[in-house]
RODO-2510 file (C-alpha; in nm, 4 decimals, decimal comma):
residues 353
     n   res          X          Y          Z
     1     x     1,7621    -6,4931    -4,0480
     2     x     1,7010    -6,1398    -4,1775
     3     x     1,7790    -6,0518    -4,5625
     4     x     2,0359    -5,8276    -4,6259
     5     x     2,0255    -5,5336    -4,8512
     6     x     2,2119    -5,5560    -5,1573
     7     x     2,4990    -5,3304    -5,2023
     8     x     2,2809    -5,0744    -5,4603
     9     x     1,9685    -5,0969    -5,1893
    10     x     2,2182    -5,0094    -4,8684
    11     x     2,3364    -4,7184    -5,1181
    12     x     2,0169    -4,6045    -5,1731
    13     x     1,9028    -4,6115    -4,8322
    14     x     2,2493    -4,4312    -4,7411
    15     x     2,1385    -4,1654    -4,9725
    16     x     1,8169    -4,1389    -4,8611
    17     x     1,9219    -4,0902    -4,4903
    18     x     2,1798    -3,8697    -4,5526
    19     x     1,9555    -3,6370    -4,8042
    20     x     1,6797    -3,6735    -4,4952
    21     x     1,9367    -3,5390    -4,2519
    22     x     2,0754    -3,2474    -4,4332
    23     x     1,7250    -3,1491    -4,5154
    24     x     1,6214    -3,1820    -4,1849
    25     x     1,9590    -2,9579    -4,0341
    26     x     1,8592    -2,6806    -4,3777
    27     x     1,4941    -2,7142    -4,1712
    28     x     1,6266    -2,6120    -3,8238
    29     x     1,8747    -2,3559    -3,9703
    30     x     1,5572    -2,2073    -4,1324
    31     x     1,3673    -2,1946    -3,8430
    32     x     1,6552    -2,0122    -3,6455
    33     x     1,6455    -1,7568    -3,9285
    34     x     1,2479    -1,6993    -3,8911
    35     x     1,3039    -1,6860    -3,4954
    36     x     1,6159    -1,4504    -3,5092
    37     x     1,4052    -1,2363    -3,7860
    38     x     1,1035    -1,2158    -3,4856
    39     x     1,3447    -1,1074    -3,2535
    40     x     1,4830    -0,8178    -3,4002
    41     x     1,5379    -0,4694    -3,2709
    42     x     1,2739    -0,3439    -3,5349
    43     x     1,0313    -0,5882    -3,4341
    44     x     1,0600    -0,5337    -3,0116
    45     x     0,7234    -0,2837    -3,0004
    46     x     0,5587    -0,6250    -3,1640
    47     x     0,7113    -0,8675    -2,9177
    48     x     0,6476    -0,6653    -2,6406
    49     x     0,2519    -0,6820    -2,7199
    50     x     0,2898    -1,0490    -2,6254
    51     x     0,3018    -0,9466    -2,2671
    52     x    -0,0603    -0,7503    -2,3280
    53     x    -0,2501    -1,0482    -2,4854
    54     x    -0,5674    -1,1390    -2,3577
    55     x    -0,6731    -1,4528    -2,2124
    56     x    -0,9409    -1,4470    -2,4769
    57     x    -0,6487    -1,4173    -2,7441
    58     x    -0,4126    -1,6569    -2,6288
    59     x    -0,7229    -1,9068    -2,5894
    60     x    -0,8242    -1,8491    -2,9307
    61     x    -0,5573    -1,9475    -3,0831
    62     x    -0,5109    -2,2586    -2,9205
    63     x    -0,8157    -2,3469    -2,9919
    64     x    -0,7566    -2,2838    -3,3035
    65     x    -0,4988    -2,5070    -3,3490
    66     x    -0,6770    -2,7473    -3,1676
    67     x    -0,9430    -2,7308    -3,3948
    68     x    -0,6993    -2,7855    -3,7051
    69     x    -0,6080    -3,1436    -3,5496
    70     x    -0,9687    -3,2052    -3,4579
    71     x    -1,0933    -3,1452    -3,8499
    72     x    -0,8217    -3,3175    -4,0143
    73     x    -0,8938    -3,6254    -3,8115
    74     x    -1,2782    -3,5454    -3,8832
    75     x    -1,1640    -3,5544    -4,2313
    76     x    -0,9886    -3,8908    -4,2325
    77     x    -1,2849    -4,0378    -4,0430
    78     x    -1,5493    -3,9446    -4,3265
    79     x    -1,3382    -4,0688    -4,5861
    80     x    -1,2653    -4,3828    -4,4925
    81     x    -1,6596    -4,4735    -4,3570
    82     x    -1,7590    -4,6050    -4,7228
    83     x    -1,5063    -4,9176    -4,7327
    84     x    -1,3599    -4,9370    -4,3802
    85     x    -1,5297    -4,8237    -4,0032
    86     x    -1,3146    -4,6677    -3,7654
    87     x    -1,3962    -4,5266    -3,4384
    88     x    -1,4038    -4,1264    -3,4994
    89     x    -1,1741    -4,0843    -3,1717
    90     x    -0,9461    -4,3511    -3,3076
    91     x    -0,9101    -4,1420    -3,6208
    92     x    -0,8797    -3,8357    -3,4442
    93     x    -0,6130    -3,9818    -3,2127
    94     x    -0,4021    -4,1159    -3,4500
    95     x    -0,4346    -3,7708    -3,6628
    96     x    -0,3067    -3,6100    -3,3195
    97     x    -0,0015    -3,8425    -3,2982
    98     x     0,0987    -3,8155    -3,7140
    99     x     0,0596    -3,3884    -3,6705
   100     x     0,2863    -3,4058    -3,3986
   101     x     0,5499    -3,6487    -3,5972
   102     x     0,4786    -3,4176    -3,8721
   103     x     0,7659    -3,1889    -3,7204
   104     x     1,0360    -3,4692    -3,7942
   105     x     1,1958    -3,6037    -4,1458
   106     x     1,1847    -3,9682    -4,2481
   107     x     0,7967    -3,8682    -4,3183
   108     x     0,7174    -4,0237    -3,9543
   109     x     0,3808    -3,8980    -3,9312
   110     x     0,2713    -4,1083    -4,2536
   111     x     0,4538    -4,4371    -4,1242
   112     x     0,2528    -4,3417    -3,7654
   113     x    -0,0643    -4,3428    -3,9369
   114     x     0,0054    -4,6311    -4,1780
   115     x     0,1636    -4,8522    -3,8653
   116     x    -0,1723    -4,7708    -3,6096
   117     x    -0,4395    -4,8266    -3,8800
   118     x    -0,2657    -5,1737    -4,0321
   119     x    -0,1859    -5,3214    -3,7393
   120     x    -0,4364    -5,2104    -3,5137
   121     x    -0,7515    -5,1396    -3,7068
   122     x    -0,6864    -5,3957    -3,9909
   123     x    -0,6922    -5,1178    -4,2946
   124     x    -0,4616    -5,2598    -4,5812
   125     x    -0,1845    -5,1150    -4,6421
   126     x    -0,2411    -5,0512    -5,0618
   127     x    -0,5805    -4,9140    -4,9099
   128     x    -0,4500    -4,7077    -4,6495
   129     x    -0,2703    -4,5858    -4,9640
   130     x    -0,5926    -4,5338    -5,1703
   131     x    -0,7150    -4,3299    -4,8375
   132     x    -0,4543    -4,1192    -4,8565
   133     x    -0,4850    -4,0184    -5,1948
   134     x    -0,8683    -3,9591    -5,1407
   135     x    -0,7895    -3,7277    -4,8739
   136     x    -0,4977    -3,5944    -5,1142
   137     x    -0,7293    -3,5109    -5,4345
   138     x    -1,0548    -3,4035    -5,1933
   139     x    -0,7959    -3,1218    -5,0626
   140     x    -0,7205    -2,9914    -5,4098
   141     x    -1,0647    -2,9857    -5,4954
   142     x    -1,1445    -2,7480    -5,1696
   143     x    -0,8082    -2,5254    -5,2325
   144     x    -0,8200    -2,4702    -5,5666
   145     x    -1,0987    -2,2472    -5,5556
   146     x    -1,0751    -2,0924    -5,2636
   147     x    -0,7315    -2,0192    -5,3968
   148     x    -0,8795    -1,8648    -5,6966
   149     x    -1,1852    -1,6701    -5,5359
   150     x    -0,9261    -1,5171    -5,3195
   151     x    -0,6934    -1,4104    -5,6165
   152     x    -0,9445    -1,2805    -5,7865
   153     x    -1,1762    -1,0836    -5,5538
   154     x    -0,8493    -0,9848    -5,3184
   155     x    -1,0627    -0,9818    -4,9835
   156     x    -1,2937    -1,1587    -4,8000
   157     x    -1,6272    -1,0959    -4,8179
   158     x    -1,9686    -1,1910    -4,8995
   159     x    -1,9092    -1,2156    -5,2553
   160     x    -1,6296    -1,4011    -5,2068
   161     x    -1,8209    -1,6118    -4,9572
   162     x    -2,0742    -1,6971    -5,2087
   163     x    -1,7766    -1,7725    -5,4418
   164     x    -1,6182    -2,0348    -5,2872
   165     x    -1,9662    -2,1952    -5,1514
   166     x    -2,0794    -2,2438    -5,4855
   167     x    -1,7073    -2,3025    -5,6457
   168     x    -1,5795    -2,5742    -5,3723
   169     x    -1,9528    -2,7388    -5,4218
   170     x    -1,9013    -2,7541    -5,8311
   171     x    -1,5285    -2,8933    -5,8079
   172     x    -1,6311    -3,1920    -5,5489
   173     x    -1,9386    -3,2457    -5,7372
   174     x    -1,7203    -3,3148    -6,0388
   175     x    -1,4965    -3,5086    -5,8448
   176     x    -1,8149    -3,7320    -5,7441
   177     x    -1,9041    -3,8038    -6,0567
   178     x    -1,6001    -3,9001    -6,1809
   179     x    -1,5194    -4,1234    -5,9034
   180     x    -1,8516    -4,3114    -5,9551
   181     x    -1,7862    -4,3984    -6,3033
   182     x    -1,5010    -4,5887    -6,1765
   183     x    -1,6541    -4,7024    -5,8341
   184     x    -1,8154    -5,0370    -5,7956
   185     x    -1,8331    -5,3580    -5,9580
   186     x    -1,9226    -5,1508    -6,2527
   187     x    -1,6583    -4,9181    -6,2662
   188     x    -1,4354    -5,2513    -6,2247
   189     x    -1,5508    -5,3734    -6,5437
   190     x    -1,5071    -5,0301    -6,7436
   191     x    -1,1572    -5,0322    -6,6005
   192     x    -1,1024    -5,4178    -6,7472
   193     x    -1,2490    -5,3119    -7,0840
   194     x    -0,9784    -5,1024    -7,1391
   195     x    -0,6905    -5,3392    -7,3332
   196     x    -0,4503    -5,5302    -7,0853
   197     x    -0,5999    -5,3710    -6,7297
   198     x    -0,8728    -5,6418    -6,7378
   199     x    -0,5866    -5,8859    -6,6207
   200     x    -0,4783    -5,5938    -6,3469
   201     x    -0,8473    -5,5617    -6,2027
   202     x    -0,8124    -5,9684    -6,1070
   203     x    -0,5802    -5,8948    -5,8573
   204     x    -0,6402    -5,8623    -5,4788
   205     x    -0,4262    -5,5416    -5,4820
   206     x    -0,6286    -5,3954    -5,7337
   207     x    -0,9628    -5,4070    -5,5541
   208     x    -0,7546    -5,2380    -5,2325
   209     x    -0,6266    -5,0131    -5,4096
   210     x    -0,9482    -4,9655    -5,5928
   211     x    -1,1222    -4,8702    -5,2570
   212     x    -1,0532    -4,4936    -5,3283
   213     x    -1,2946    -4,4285    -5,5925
   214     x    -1,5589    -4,5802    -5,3676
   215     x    -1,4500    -4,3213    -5,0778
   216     x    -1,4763    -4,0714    -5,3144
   217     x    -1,7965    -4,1895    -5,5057
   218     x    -1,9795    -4,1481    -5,1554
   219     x    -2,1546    -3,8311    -5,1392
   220     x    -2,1782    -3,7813    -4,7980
   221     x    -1,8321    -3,8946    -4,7378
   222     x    -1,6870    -3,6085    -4,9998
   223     x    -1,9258    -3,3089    -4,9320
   224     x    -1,8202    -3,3917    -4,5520
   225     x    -1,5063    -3,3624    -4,6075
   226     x    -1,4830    -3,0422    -4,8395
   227     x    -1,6660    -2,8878    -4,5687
   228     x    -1,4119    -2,9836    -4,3267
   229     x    -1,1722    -2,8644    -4,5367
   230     x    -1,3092    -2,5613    -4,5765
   231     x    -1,3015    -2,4945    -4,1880
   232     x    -0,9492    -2,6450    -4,1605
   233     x    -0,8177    -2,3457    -4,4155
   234     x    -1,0614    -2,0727    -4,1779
   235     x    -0,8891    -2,2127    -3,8950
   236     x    -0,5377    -2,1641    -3,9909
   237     x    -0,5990    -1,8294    -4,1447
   238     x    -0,7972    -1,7310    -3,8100
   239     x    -0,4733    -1,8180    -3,6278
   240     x    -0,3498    -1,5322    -3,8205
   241     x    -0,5586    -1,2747    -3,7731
   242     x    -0,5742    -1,3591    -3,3997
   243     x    -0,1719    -1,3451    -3,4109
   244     x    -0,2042    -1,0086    -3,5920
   245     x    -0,4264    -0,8424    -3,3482
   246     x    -0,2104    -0,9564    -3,0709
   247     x     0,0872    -0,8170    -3,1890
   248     x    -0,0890    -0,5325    -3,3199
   249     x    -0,0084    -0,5799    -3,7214
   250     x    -0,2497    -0,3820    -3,9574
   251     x    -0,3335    -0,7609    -4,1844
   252     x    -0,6454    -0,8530    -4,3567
   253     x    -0,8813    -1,1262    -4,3960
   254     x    -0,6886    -1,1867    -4,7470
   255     x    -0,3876    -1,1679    -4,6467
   256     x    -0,4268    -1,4009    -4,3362
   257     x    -0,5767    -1,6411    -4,6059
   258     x    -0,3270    -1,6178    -4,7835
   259     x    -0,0713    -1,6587    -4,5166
   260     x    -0,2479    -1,9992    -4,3802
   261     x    -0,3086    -2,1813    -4,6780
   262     x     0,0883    -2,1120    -4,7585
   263     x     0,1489    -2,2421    -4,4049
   264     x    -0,0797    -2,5413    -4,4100
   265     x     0,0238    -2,6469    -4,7640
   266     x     0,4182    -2,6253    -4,7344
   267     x     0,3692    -2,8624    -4,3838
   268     x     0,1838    -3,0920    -4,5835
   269     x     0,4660    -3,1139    -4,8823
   270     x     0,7685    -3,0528    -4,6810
   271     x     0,9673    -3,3811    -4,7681
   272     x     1,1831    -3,3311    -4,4218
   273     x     0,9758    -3,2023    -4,1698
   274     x     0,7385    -2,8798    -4,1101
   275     x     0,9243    -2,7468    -3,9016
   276     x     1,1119    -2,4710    -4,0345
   277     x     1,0010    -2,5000    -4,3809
   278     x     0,6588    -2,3609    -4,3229
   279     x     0,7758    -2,0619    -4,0812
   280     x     1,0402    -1,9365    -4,3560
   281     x     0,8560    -2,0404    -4,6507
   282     x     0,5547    -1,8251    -4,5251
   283     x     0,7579    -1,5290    -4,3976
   284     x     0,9031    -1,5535    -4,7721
   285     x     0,5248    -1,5493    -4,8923
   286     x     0,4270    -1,2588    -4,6862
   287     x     0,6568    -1,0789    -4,8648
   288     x     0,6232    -1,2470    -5,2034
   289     x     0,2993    -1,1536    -5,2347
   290     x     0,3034    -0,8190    -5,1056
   291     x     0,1102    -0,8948    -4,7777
   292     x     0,0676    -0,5826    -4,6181
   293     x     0,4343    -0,3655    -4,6128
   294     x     0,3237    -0,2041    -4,2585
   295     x     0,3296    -0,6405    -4,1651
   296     x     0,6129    -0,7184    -4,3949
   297     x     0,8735    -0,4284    -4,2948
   298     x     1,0780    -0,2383    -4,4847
   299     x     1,3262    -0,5553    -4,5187
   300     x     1,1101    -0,7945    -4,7304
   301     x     1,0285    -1,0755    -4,5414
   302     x     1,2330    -0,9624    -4,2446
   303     x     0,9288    -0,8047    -4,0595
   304     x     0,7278    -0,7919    -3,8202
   305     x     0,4565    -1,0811    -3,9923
   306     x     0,7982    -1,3173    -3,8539
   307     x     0,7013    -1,2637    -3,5094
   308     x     0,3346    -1,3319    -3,5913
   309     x     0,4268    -1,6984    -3,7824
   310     x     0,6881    -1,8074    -3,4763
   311     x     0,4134    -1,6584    -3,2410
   312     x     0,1847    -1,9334    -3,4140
   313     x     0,4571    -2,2306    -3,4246
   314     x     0,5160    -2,1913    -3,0662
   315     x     0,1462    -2,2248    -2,9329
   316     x     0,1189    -2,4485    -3,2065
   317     x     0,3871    -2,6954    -3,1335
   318     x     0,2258    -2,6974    -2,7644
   319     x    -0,1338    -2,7555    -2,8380
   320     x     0,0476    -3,0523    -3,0628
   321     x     0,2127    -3,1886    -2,7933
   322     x    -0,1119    -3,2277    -2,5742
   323     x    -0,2946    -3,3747    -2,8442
   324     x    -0,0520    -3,6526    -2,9409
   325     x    -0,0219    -3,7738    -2,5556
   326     x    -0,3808    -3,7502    -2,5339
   327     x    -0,3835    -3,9459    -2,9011
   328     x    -0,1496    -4,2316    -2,6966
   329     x    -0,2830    -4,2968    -2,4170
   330     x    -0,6732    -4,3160    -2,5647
   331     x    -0,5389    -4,5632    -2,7970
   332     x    -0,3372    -4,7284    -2,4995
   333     x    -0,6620    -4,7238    -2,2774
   334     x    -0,9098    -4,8553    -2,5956
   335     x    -0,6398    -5,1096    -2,6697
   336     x    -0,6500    -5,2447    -2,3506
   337     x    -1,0030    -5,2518    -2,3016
   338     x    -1,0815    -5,3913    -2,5664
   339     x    -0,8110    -5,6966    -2,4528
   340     x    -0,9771    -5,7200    -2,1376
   341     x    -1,3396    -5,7500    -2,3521
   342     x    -1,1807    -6,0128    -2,5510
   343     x    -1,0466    -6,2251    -2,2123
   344     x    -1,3958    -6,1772    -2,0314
   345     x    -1,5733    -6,3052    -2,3480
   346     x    -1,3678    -6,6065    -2,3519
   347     x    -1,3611    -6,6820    -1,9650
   348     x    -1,7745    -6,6994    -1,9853
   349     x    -1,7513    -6,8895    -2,2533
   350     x    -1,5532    -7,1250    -2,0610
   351     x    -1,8164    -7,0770    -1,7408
   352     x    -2,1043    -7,1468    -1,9548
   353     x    -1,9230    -7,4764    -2,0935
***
């Protein structure tokens, strides 16, 4: 028989749904603000650009986007390699699947990911866990500077190149070297020497758990993955400046930094979905940050740059689409051959008995 909730646990998980709805409705309604914005008499000259794209342009920004799911699965992948090995296009599959959930509440994507490597590559859950903090903390260390190179120097270029090369390589460095104090048998034994944790560091969870200071000790695995990083953040701000030209908004490289780090980082932190959120959250940027007025409009955020982010949402949310059903059915088609390698195996074993 199946346990029932208690009457405080069915409350909470009332309150939960109901908070996970209403954010979710708040999401759409701020989408339809960011797509009525776009499609504003003040914005047609823009829209009407979209008929004059190039095959070139519209490519480039799907392959863009494409790219972004390709990295971030690249980035999973070299994480995970120093405790746990996954096929890359497993990884990258999966990633495809949890991007695409990533547009519903109930944080589906992360119970996606969490449900296909548990159950069907054998990843603990607490370690899944540990993974996804690694990934979590390995992103800060990439942002942060770039962040800061970009306030400060206000443009790209090779100075600011050279900036975040040598800043991003610093802050991971440092992130190395703390994780290997920690990492290891060793670092197990530093972590019991401190008062009542030696008790903690007996457990089985622990040592899952543990597993993400040894993906982060890993050189390789880290410097891989800042570098990934670093081309995820290029790829969302190119999607900007190919959205730009298209449409024919004056932007620069700064500004469509600027723009796709806002729109990668409020999808990543949304709490009910990306959808919405990151489309009115970044048209709010744009004009928070005084991204250029000739993109903004003489309305704030109610400009032109709207057209530009629901431009990239739409060929977005396609290239998304293609990915995830290309992400189930390679998973579907591994899956089953590796059932059929499992029954073959066991039928000549039975021949050869």
């Amino acid at each position: 028989m199946s346990e029932e909730l208690n009457p405080t646990e069915a409350r909470r998980s009332w309150v939960k749904t109901v908070v996970q709805l209403v954010g979710f409705a708040l999401s759409i309604g701020a989408l339809g603000w960011a797509v009525s914005t776009a499609l504003k008499e003040e914005n047609r000259a823009q829209l009407e650009n979209l008929q004059n794209a190039s095959v070139g342009q519209v490519m480039g920004l799907v392959g863009l986007s494409f790219a972004s799911v390709a990295v971030n699965g690249m980035i999973f992948w070299v994480v995970i390699r120093p405790v746990h090995r996954i096929r890359l296009t497993d990884v990258i599959s999966t990633n495809a699947i949890a991007t695409f959930l990533a547009y519903l509440p109930f944080k589906m994507s992360v119970v996606a990911r969490v449900a296909i490597h548990n159950k069907r590559d054998g990843v603990p859950v607490l370690t899944i866990g540990a993974w996804f903090a690694a990934v979590g903390v390995l992103m800060l260390a990439v942002l942060g500077p770039m962040a800061l190179m970009s306030f400060v120097l206000k443009e790209v270029n090779v100075l600011w190149w050279v900036g975040v090369v040598g800043s991003v390589g610093v802050s991971v460095g440092v992130l190395i070297l703390c994780a290997r104090f920690f990492y290891g048998d060793r670092g197990v034994a530093r972590i019991a020497s401190v008062g009542m944790l030696e008790r903690v560091t007996r457990l089985d969870a622990f040592g899952k758990v543990h597993a993400g200071f040894d993906m982060i000790a890993a050189p390789s695995a880290s410097l891989w993955a800042g570098v990934f990083r670093v081309l995820d953040v290029l790829a969302f701000a190119g999607r900007f400046v190919v959205a730009a030209a298209v449409l024919g908004l004056p932007i620069s490289g700064g500004d469509a930094l600027l723009l796709g780090v806002v729109y990668f980082l409020i999808g990543v932190l949304s709490p009910f979905g990306m959808l919405g959120t990151r489309e009115a959250g970044t048209i709010g940027a744009a004009a928070l940050f005084g991204v250029s007025s000739a993109a903004i409009g003489d309305g704030g955020g109610e400009g032109p740059i709207a057209a530009a982010v629901v431009f990239i949402t739409a060929v977005e949310a396609v290239v998304n689409l293609g990915c995830a059903g290309f992400g189930v059915a390679w998973l579907r088609i591994k899956k089953g051959i590796g059932v059929e390698g499992a029954r073959a195996g066991s039928d000549g074993a039975s021949d050869s008995a």
